[in-house]
N, C-alpha and C positions, 0 to 999 in steps of 0.2 A: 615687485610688490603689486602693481598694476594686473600684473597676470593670473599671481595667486589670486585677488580682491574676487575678479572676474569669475575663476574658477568655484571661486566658494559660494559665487550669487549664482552660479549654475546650479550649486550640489545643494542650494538649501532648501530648496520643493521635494526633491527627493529625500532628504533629512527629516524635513515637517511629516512628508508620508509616512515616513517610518516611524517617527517619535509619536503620530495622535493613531493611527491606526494598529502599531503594534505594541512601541513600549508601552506609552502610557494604560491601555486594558491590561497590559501582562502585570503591567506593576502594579492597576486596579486588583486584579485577581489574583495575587503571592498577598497583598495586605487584606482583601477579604477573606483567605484561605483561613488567618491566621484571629481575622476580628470576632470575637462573640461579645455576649452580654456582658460581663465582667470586665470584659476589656480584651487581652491580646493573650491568648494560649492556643493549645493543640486538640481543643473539644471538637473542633469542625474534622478534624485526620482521625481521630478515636470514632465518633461518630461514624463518619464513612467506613472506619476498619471494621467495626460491627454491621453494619446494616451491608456491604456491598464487596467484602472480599473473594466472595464467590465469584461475584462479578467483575472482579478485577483480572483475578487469575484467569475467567473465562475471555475476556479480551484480551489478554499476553497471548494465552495458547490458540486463542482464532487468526491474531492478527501474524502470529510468529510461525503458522504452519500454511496462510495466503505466503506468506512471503516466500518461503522456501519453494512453496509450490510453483510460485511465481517466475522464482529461479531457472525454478528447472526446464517450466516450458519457454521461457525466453532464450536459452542457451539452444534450446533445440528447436525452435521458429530460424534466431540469427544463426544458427550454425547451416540448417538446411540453406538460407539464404545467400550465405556464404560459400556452402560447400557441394550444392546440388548441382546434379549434372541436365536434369531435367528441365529446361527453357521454360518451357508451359508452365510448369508444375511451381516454378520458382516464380515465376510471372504472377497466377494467381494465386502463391501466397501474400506475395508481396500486396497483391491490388488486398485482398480479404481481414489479414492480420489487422492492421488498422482502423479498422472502422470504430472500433469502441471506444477509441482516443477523443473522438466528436460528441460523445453522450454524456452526459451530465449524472451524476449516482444518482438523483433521486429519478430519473427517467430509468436508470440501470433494475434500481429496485420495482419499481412498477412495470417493469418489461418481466423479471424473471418472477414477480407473485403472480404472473398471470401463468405462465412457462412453468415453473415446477410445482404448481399446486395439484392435488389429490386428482383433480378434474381439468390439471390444466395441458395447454398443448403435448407438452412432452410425452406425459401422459397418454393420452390421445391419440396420439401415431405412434405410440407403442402397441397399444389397441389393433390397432388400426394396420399393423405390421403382422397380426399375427405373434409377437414375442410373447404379451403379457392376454394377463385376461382382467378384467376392469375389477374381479375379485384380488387382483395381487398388487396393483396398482398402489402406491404411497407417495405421499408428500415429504419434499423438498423444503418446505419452508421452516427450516430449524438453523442449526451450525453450518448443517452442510450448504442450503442454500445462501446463505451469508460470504461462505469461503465460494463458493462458485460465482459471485456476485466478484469479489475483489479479486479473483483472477482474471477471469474475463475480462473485468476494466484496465486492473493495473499490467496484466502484459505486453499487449502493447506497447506502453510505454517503455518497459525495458527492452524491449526485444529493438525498438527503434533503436536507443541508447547505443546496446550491443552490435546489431546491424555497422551500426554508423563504425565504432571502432573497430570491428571486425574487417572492414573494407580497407582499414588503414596500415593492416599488416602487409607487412612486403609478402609475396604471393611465392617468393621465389623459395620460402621456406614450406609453405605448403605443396610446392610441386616437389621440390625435391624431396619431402615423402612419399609423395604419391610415385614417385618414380624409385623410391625402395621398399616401393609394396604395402606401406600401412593403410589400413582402410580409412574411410572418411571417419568413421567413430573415435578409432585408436587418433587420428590428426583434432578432430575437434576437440577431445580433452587432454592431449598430453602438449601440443603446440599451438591451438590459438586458445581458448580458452584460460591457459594459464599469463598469457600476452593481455587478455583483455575481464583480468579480474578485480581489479579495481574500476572499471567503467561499471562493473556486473555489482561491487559493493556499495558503488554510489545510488544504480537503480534501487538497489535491495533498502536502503535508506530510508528514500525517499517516500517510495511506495509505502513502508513501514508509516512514516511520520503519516503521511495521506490517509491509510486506514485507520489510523487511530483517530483521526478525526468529522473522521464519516459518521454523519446521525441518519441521513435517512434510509440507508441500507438494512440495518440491524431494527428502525420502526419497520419499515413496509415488510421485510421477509421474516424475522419472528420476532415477533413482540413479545413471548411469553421470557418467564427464567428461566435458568440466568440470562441474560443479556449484556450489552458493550457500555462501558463507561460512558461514552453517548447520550446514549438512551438514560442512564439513570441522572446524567448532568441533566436533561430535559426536564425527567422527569419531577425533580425536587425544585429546579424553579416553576413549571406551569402547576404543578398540585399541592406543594407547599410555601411557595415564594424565599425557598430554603438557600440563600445563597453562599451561604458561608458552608453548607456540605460541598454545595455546584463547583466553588471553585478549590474546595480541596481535593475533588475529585479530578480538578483539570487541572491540578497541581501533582496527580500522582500517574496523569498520567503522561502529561509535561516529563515526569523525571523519568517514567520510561521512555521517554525517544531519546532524552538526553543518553540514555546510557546506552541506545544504540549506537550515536551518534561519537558518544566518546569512543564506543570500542572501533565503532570504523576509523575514527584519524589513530588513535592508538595501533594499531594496524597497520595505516598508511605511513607514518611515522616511520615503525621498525621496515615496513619495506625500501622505505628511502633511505634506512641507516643501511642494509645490507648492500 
């Protein structure tokens, strides 16, 4: 008893943490979603579905096509990592991939409105390359630059993830392909890849949950319409003090990660039944 007693005066700061900083705003924000004038119905969800379904669907398909994109270059960062025969080349991947893990989104945003604008660097030593001519030059700051924003951040992250599991494969299955001839390609996605695709669904998660809650990426690189459920939670508290749209919109989009997040254990589930 004396032990349990102990153990629970240990776990109740980290309890308090969690009860004032997360339940208690979530369960602010499921009973504002739901509070209007009259009392408690679904005028704040009807609202939002008029005024910003454009803008819903445009944050599913941003955030849902960063992810994938995400996928693919982390699989092929940890896979070279894993599978490269080139020292050097594997060395300064390693030192370079990481860096953006240290950056903060709202420095991310303000680093690439400077980089892909009409006049900005990229631009610039395209120019300046000889490719382009300053007449063909365009701007970046729309969807595309928003998905270039949450690659760049979010891959590293997973490519670490992946790395790390990737390393934990017995090696002796990748030689002995290599010693019946399959390329590095054919071994990254038919034997480790498939070994470390649940480490690959937790990154993909994650990163989803993370995008979805990025505001200043989608203000600094386009502010126009449509835009991310972010920007329009912003935008309805600072210009109309509107909070009962705010939180039906962080209610809808709450239920989109939830339904990532179901289909991953859903997933992990039948792989543990098989």
């Amino acid at each position: 008893m004396r032990e349990r007693t102990i153990g629970l005066l240990l776990a109740v700061p980290a309890i308090a943490t969690i009860a004032l900083l997360y339940m208690m705003p979530l369960l602010a924000s499921v009973t504002g979603a739901f509070e209007t004038e009259a009392g408690f119905g679904l005028d704040n969800f009807i609202k939002a579905r008029d005024l910003y379904t454009t803008d819903i669907l445009y944050t599913l398909l941003i955030v849902s096509a960063s992810t994938l994109i995400i996928a693919a270059f982390s699989v092929a960062i940890a896979g070279y990592l894993t599978l490269g025969e080139n020292p050097k080349a594997v060395a300064i991947l390693r030192w370079l991939y990481r860096w953006p893990l240290f950056i903060p989104f709202i420095v991310v945003g303000q680093v690439l409105r400077t980089f892909l604008a009409k006049n900005g660097l990229m631009n610039n030593l395209l120019v300046a390359g000889g490719i382009l001519t300053p007449m063909q030059t365009m701007s970046f700051l729309d969807w595309r630059g928003i998905v270039i924003a949450f690659v760049w951040k979010q891959t590293p992250f997973v490519t670490l993830l992946l790395a790390g599991a990737m390393a934990s494969i017995d090696r002796a299955t990748i030689e002995a392909a290599r010693n019946l001839g399959a390329s590095r390609l054919r071994i990254l996605f038919e034997i480790v890849v498939p070994q470390v695709r649940t480490t690959l669904f937790v990154g993909m998660v994650l990163s989803f949950v993370t995008m979805m809650s990025v505001l200043s990426v989608p203000l600094m690189i386009s502010a126009q319409s449509p835009t991310m459920i972010t920007a329009d939670i912003a935008f309805r508290i600072n210009a109309y003090g509107d909070y009962g749209v705010a939180n039906a919109l962080g209610m809808i989009s709450l239920i989109m990660t939830m339904a990532v997040a179901i289909f991953y254990l859903s997933h992990n589930l039948k792989e543990k039944a098989r």
